[in-house]
Structure formats: structure tokens, C-alpha cells
C-alpha positions in Angstrom: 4.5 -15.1 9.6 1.9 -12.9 10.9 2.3 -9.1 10.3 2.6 -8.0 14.3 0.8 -5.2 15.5 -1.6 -4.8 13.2 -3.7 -1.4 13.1 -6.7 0.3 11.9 -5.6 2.2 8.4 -5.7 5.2 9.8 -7.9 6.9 6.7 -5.7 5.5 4.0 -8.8 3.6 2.3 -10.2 7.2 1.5 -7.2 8.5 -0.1 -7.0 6.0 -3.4 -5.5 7.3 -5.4 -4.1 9.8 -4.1 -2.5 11.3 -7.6 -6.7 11.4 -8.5 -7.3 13.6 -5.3 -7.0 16.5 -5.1 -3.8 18.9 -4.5 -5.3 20.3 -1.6 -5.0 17.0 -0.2 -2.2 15.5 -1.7 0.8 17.3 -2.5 3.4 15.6 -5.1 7.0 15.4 -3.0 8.8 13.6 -6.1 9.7 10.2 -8.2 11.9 7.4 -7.5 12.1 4.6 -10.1 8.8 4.5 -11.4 6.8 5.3 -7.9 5.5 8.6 -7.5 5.7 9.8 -3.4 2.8 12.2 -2.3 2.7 14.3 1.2 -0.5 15.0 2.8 0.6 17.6 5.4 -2.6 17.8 7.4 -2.0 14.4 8.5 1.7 14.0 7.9 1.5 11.5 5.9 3.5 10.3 2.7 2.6 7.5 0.1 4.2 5.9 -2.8 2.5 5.2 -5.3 2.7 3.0 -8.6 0.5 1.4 -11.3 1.8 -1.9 -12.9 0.7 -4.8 -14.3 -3.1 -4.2 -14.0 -2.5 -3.3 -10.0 -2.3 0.0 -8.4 0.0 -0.3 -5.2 0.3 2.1 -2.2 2.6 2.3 0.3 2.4 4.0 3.2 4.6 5.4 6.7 3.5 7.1 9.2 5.2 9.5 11.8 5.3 6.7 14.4 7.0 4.2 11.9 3.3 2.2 11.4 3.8 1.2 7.6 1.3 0.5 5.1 0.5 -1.3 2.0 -2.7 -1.4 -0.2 -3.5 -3.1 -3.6 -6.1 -2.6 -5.8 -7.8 -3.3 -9.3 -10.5 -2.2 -11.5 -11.0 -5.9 -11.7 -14.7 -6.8 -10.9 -14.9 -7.0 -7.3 -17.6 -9.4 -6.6 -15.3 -11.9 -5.3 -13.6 -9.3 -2.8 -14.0 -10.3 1.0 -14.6 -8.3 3.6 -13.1 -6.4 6.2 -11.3 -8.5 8.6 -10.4 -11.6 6.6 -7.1 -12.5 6.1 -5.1 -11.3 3.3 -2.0 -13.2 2.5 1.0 -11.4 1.1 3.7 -13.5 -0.7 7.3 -12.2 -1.3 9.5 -14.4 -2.9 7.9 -17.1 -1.1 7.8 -15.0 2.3 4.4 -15.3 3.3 2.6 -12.8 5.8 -1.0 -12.5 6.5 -3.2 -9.7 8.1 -6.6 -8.8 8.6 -7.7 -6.6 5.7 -9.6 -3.4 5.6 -11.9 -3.8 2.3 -12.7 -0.7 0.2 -15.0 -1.7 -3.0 -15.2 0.5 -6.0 -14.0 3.8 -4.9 -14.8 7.3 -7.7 -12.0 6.1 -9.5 -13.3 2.5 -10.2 -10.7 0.5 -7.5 -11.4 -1.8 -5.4 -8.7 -3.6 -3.0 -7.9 -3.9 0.4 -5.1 -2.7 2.8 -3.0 -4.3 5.6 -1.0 -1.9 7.9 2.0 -3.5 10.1 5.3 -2.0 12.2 7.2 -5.2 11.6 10.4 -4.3 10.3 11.1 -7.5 9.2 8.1 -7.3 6.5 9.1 -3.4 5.4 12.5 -4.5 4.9 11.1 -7.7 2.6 9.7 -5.1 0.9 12.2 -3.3 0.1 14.5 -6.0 -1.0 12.2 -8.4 -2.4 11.7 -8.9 -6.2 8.1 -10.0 -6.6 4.7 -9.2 -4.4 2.0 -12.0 -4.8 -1.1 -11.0 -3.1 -4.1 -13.2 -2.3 -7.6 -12.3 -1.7 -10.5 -14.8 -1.0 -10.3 -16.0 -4.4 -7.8 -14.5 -6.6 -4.1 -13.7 -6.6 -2.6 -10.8 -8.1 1.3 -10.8 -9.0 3.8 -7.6 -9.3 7.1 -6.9 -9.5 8.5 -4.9 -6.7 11.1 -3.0 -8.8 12.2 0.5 -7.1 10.3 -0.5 -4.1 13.4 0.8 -2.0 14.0 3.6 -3.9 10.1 4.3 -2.9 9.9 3.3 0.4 13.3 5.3 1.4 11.8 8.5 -0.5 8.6 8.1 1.5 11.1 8.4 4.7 12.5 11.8 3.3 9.3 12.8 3.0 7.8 12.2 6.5 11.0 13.5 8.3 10.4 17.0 6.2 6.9 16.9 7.9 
């Protein structure tokens, strides 16, 4: 099923990771289950945030409901494609694909790429889905999606206190 409406990422690429920027950019709203939700007032923006199983994961929403998601690794990331090609997101055998926006090795060592979609049928797969597979050109990278609502509904607080 293909992500509908998909968007440029609206400067998310530059703000990996965002608990590794700094607090003028980034302010820390709070926790839920493991994900850690940052504000970034200038652009009112909020992002979850989590690192597991070799991955780190944002997730992103926007004033306008857009929503994001971006994987990375400090895996080498010679392999990576490029912007544009189609990345393939697996949730419990739900499958949705986007064009990617790349980022290789950021100051922090990550590498990944980032899809951005206002499908609410994908968001709420997030939410209520146990496992994220995610498949580049070549590799796939497997996470749980534990406290993913939690996250994603904390992210919500956030942006209406913008």
C-alpha cells in the first residue's frame, strides 16, 4: 500500500538525533515507555525518539497532521541508496513504500533515511502494530514497536501545547 501524500521532510534529516543537538534546538517535553518526545518550538515541531536493537527510530508530527518516521544505524552505509528510491516499511506483514530522503553519516555517526506520509491508516499501524521491518536497497532492519502509542500520542500533547 503506498504511503499517500508523500512530502519533502521538512528539515527532519538535520535534526538526528535530536537528544545529540543541542537544547537550544531541541527541548526535552518528556518519556513514554521507553521513547523520549522532544519540542523544537521554532518550528513546532515534536519527535519521539528511541534507540533499540541496533536502530535509532524517529517519529515525527507536524502542526498540519503530516507524520514522520526515520530509521537509522551506525551500520556501514555503503549499501544505502539514494534519495528517492523506495523504501519499504513492513508491519506485521503491512507493507507500505515511499520514496526516501537519504542522509549518510551525520556528526553522530547515523546514517538512514526518512519517509513522511498523512495516511492515517499507516500512523494508526504504527501505533498498534508490534514489529517494524524496514528495507533499504539491500538490507532489512527489524524492531519492535513497543510503546509506539504511548510515543506517538505524547508527540500529539506536545504539538497541541505549541
Amino acid at each position: 500500500m503506498k504511503i499517500s501524500k508523500v512530502l519533502a521532510v521538512v528539515g527532519v534529516v538535520g535534526c538526528i538525533s535530536a537528544s545529540a543537538v543541542s537544547a537550544q534546538e531541541f527541548v526535552k517535553y518528556g518519556e513514554a515507555q521507553g521513547w523520549t518526545v522532544f519540542s523544537e518550538p521554532s518550528k513546532k515541531t515534536c519527535v519521539a525518539e528511541i534507540e533499540r536493537d541496533g536502530l535509532l527510530v524517529q517519529m515525527g508530527v507536524l502542526k498540519d497532521s503530516l507524520g514522520y518516521i526515520g530509521v537509522f544505524t551506525k551500520e556501514d552505509d555503503a549499501n544505502l541508496g539514494e534519495t528517492g528510491n523506495d523504501l519499504i516499511i513492513d508491519l506485521d506483514d503491512k507493507t507500505y513504500h515511499g520514496p526516501e530522503s537519504v542522509m549518510h553519516k551525520n556528526s553522530q555517526g547515523y546514517s538512514g533515511a526518512v519517509i513522511t506520509a498523512s495516511n492515517p491508516e499507516f500512523i494508526a499501524d504504527i501505533e498498534n502494530k508490534n514489529t517494524i521491518k524496514v528495507v533499504d536497497t539491500e538490507r532489512v532492519f527489524t524492531m519492535s514497536l513497543a510503546g509506539t502509542k504511548a510515543a506517538i500520542a505524547m508527540a500529539r500533547e506536545c504539538i497541541a501545547a505549541q
